[in-house]
C-alpha positions, 0 to 999 in steps of 0.5 A: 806412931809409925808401927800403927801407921804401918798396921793400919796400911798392912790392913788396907793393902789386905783388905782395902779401904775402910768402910767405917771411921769411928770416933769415940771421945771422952765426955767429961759429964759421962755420969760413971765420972761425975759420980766420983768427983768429991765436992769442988773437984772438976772432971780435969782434976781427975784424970786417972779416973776420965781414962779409966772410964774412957777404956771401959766405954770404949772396950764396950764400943768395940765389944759391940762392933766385934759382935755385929752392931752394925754388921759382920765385921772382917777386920778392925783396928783403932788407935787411942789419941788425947786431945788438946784438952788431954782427953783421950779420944779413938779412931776405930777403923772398920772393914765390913763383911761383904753382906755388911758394906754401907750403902748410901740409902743405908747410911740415914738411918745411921746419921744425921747431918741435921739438928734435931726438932726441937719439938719432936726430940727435945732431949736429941736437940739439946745434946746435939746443940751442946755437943757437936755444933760448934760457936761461930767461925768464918768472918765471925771468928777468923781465929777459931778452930779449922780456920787457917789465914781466915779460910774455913780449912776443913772443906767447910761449910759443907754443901746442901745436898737433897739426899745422901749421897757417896762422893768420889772421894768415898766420903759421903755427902750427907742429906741436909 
């Protein structure tokens, strides 16, 4: 952990700091694994089979980021991590050619902070409402995850902000 940490520190004093974080994580309902299941058997019950499909989708991941999906890249880096859960999950780190780099008006067309209509995308509703919102937090459930001593941890909830917009911190304040 300590040489990764050096790496990535090795790459920020040559080239700054990153301009993407991305993370891919294991979905245990991805098709290539729930295909191989015998009858009874559970995703966690094969867990040779999660990581190895875990590599392919991310060897894919970063084929298409070296190829310039989302722009000439200079130099990237990741590392892999298991979860809690044991699934495994990378942080990919990005430095983007000059022509490449982010601007605010660019990053909408790339992200979203808002669930989807569920009218006009019924399919994009359901993924986004099954797999990125969370169950209640706050005085609701003090217990749940980013809550510490009953606060929200994680600088949440965030603010609403009209457009999207880079802050200080070079996080961006996404449209919401």
């Amino acid at each position: 952990m300590f040489e990764e940490q050096q790496d990535a520190m090795a790459y920020v004093r040559k080239y700054g700091c990153p301009d993407m974080f991305i993370i891919v994580t294991t979905n245990p309902n991805w098709k290539e694994i729930t295909d191989h299941l015998l009858e009874g058997q559970h995703p966690h019950d094969r867990p040779d089979l999660l990581v190895r499909v875990f590599r392919l989708k991310l060897k894919q991941t970063v084929h298409a980021l070296k190829n310039g999906c989302l722009g000439s890249v200079d130099a990237w880096l990741y590392n892999i991590e298991f979860q809690k859960r044991g699934l495994p999950h990378a942080h990919i780190l990005l430095w983007m050619s000059r022509d490449s780099k982010i601007h605010p008006c660019m990053i909408d067309a790339a992200v979203s902070a808002e669930i989807p209509d569920k009218n006009q995308d019924p399919e994009l509703f359901t993924i986004v409402t099954s797999h990125i919102v969370h169950g209640p937090c706050g005085a609701l459930n003090p217990n749940a995850p980013g809550m510490k001593d009953a606060k929200f941890s994680k600088q949440f909830p965030k603010p609403f902000v009209k457009d999207t917009e880079m802050g200080k911190d070079s996080y961006p304040k996404y449209q919401r």
